[in-house]
C-alpha positions as CSV (number, residue, x, y, z in Angstrom):
1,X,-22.4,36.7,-11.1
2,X,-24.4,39.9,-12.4
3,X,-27.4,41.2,-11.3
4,X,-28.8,40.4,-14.3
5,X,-27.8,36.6,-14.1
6,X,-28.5,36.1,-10.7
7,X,-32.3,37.4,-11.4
8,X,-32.9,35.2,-14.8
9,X,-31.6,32.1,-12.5
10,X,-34.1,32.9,-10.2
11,X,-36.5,33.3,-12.7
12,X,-35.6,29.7,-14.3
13,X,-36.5,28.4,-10.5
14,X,-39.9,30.3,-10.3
15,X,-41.2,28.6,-13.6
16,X,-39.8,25.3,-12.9
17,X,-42.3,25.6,-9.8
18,X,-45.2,26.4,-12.2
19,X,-44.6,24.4,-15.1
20,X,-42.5,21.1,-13.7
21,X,-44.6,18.3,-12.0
22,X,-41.9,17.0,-10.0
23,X,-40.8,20.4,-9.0
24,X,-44.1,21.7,-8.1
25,X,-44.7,18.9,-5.6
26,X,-41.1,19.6,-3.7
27,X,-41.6,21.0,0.1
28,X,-39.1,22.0,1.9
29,X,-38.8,19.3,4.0
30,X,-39.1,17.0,0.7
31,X,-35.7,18.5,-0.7
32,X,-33.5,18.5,2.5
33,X,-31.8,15.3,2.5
34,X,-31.0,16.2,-1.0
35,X,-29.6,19.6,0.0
36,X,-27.4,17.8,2.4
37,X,-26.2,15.4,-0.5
38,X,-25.1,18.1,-2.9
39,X,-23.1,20.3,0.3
40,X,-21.2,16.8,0.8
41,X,-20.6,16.5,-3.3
42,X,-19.1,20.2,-2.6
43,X,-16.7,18.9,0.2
44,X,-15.6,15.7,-2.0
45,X,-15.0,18.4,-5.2
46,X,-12.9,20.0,-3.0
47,X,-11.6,17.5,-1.4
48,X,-10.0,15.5,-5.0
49,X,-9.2,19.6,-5.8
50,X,-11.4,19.2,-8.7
51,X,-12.6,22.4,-10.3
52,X,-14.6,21.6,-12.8
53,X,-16.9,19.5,-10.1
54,X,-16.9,22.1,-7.4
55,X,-17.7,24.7,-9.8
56,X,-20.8,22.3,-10.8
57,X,-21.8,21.5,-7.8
58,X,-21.6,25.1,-6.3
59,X,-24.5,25.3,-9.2
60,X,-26.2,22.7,-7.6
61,X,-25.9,23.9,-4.1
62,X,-26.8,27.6,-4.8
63,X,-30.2,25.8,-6.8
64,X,-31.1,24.4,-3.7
65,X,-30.9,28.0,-1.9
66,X,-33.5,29.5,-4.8
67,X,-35.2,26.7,-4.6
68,X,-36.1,26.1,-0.8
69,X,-36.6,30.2,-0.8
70,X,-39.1,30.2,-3.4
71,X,-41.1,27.6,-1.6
72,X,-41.0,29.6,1.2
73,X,-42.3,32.8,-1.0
74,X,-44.7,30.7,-2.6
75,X,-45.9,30.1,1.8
76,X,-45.5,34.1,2.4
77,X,-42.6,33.2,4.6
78,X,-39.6,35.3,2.9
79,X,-38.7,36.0,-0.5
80,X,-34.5,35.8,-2.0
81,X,-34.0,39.4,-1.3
82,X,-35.0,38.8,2.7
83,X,-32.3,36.1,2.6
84,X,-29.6,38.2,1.0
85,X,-30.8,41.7,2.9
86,X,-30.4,38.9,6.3
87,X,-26.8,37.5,5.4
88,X,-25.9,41.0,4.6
89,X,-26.5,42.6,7.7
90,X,-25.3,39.1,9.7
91,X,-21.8,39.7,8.3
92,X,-21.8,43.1,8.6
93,X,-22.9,43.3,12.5
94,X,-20.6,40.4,12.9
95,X,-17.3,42.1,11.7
96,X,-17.1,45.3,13.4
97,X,-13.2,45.0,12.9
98,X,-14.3,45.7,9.0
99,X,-17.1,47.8,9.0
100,X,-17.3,49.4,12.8
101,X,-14.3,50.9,15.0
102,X,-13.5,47.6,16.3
103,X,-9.6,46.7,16.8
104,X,-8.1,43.2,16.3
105,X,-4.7,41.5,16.5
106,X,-5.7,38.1,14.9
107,X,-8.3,35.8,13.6
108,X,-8.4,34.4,17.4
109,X,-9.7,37.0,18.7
110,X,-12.4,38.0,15.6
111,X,-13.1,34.6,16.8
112,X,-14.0,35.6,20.0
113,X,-15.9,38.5,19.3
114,X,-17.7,36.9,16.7
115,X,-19.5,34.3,20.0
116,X,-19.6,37.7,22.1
117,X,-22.1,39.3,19.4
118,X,-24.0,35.8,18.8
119,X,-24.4,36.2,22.3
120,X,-25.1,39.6,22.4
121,X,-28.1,38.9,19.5
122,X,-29.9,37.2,22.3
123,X,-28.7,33.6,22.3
124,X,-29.0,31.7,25.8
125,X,-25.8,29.6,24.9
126,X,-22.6,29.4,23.6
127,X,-23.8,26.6,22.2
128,X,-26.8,26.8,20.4
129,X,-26.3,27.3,16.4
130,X,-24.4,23.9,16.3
131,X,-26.8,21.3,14.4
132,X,-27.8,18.3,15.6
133,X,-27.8,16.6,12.4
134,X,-23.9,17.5,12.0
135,X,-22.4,14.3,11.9
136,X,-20.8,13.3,15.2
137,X,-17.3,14.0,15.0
138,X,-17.8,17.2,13.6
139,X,-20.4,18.4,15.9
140,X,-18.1,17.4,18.4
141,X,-15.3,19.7,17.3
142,X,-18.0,22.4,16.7
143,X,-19.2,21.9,20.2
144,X,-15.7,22.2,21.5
145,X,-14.6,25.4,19.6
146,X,-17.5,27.3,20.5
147,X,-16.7,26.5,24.4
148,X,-12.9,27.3,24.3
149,X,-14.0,30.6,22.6
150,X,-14.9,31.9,25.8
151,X,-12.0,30.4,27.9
152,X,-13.3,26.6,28.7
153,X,-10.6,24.7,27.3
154,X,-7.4,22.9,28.0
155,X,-4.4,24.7,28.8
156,X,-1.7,22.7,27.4
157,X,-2.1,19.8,24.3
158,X,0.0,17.1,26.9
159,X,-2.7,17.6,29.3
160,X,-5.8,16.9,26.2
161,X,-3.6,14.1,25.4
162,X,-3.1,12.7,29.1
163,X,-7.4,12.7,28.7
164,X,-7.4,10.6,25.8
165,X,-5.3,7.7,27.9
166,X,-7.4,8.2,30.0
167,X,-10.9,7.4,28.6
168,X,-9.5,4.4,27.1
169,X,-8.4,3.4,30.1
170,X,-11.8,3.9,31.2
171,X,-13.6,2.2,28.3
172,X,-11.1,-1.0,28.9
173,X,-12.0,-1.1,32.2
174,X,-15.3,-1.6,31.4
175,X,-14.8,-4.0,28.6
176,X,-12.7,-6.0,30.3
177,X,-16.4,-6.2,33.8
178,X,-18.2,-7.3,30.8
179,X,-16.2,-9.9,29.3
180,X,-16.0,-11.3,32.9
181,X,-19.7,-11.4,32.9
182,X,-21.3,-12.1,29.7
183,X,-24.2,-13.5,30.7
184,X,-24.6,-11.3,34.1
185,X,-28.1,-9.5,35.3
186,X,-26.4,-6.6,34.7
187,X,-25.0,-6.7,30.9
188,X,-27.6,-4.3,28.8
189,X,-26.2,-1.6,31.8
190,X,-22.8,-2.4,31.1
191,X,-23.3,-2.5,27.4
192,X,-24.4,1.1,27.8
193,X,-21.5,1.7,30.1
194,X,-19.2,0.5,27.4
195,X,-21.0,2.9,24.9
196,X,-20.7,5.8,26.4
197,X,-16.9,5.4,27.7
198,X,-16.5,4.7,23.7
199,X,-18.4,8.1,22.8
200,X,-15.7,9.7,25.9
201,X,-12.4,8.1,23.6
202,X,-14.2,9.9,20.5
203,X,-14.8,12.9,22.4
204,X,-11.5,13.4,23.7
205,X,-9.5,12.5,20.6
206,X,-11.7,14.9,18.6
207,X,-10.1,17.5,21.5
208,X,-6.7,16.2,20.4
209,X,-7.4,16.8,17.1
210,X,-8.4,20.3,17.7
211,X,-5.4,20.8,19.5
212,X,-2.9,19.8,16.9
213,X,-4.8,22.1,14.4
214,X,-6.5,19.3,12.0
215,X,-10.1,18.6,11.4
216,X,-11.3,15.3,13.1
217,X,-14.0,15.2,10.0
218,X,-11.3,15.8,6.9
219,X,-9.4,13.4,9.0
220,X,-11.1,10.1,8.9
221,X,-12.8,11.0,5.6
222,X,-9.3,10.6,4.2
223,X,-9.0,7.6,6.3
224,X,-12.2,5.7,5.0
225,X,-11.1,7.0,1.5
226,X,-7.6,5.4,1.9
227,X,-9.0,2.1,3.0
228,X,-11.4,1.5,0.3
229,X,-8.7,2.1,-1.8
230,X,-6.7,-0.1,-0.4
231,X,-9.1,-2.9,0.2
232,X,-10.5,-2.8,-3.5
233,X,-6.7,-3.1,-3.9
234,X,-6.7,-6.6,-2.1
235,X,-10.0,-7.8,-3.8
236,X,-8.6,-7.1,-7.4
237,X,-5.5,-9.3,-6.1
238,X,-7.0,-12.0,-4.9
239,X,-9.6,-11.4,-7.9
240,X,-6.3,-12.3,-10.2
241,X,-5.6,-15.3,-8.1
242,X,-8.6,-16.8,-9.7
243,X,-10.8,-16.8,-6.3
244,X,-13.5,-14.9,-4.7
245,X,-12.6,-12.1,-2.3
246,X,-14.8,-14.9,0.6
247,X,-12.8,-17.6,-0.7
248,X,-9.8,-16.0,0.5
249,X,-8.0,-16.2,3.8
250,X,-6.7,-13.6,6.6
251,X,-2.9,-14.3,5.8
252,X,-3.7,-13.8,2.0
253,X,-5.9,-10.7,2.9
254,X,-3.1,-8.9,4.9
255,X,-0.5,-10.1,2.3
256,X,-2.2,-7.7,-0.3
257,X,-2.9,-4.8,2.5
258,X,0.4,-4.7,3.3
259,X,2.0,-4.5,-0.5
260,X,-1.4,-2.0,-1.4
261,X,0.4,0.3,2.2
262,X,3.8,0.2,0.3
263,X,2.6,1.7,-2.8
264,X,2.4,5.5,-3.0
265,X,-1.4,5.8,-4.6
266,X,-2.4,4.3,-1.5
267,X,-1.4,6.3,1.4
């Protein structure tokens, strides 16, 4: 993008503020959860490898960036060139192996570095910069980067894995005190027992995950994408049996899961 372009965008977003009702009333905090919405549309372009969409909803995203800084201008909080002068210099101070003296063998240890100058820019933890609103599994495996970045991590990927067996060994424990007392003093405690021995299986797995080098997120995206393939698959079926998908039965149900697994549109 020129200059040029870049500026009349920006310029677009200033009179939309001034002449657009519904644009004049946004906040901030109005626009957020629609900000969120449009990074996921980027993931899901990206994730069908569609470039039409992505370049589209790159559009949208970047709108959102003008947008939520020209509220903040309007506030005489920051303007788009403090943005841009503030990502400049982040990237800058944070790749002294491009624009300093700094030596590296690998994007391991650019990886370290890059925590050591986070820290270094007066951050009490490792930790901090990871949102809570992430979803869960992928806070998780943010969470767990950031620690083994400065040596707290597993060894060997047996060991993460002898963890997992672990925990759900742990949570079955559990499960099976509470099905022995179902009606016990003492079942909201083991309830939340059981919840947080889940959250441990979770936990560890996303570990796993890490260790065999795939995303825990991508991963059970895909997953939920597969089944509702695969389930709309069984619904159409029993759809041509002349019934209602409630009409049918478990046999029937698994009968048309188990063709829909055989068929290569659906793994």
């Amino acid at each position: 993008m020129t200059e040029s372009k870049f500026t009349d965008f920006v310029e677009i977003v200033k009179r939309l503020r001034k002449e657009c009702p519904w644009d004049r009333e946004q906040t901030n905090d109005s626009i957020k959860s629609n900000t969120i919405e449009e990074a996921y549309e980027v993931v899901e372009a990206i994730d069908h490898k569609d470039y039409d969409e992505l370049r589209k909803e790159l559009g949208d995203l970047l709108l959102h960036v003008v947008f939520h800084t020209q509220i903040a201008e309007e506030q005489n909080h920051f303007n788009i060139n403090d943005v841009i002068d503030s990502i400049q210099e982040k990237l800058i101070r944070r790749h002294p192996h491009v624009f300093g003296e700094v030596k590296v063998s690998d994007s391991n240890e650019v990886k370290k570095n890059w925590e050591e100058i986070k820290l270094s820019e007066g951050r009490e933890s490792v930790l901090e910069g990871v949102p809570i609103h992430l979803p869960a599994l992928q806070r998780a495996n943010r969470l767990q980067e950031k620690a083994a970045k400065v040596g707290f991590d597993w060894e060997k990927k047996e060991d993460v894995w002898k963890k997992v067996i672990e925990e759900i060994e742990e949570m079955h424990d559990i499960e099976k005190i509470k099905s022995q007392n179902p009606k016990s003093k003492e079942e909201d405690e083991l309830q939340l027992k059981l919840e947080k021995e889940v959250g441990d299986v979770f936990f560890a797995m996303v570990n796993y995950a890490r260790f065999l080098g795939i995303n825990p997120e991508d991963a059970l995206r895909r997953t939920n994408e597969k089944f509702i393939k695969r389930f709309n698959y069984v619904q159409e079926k029993v759809k041509e049996s002349g019934k209602a998908i409630n009409e049918s039965n478990l046999a029937e149900m698994d009968k048309y899961w188990n063709e829909s697994k055989s068929l290569p549109e659906f793994n």
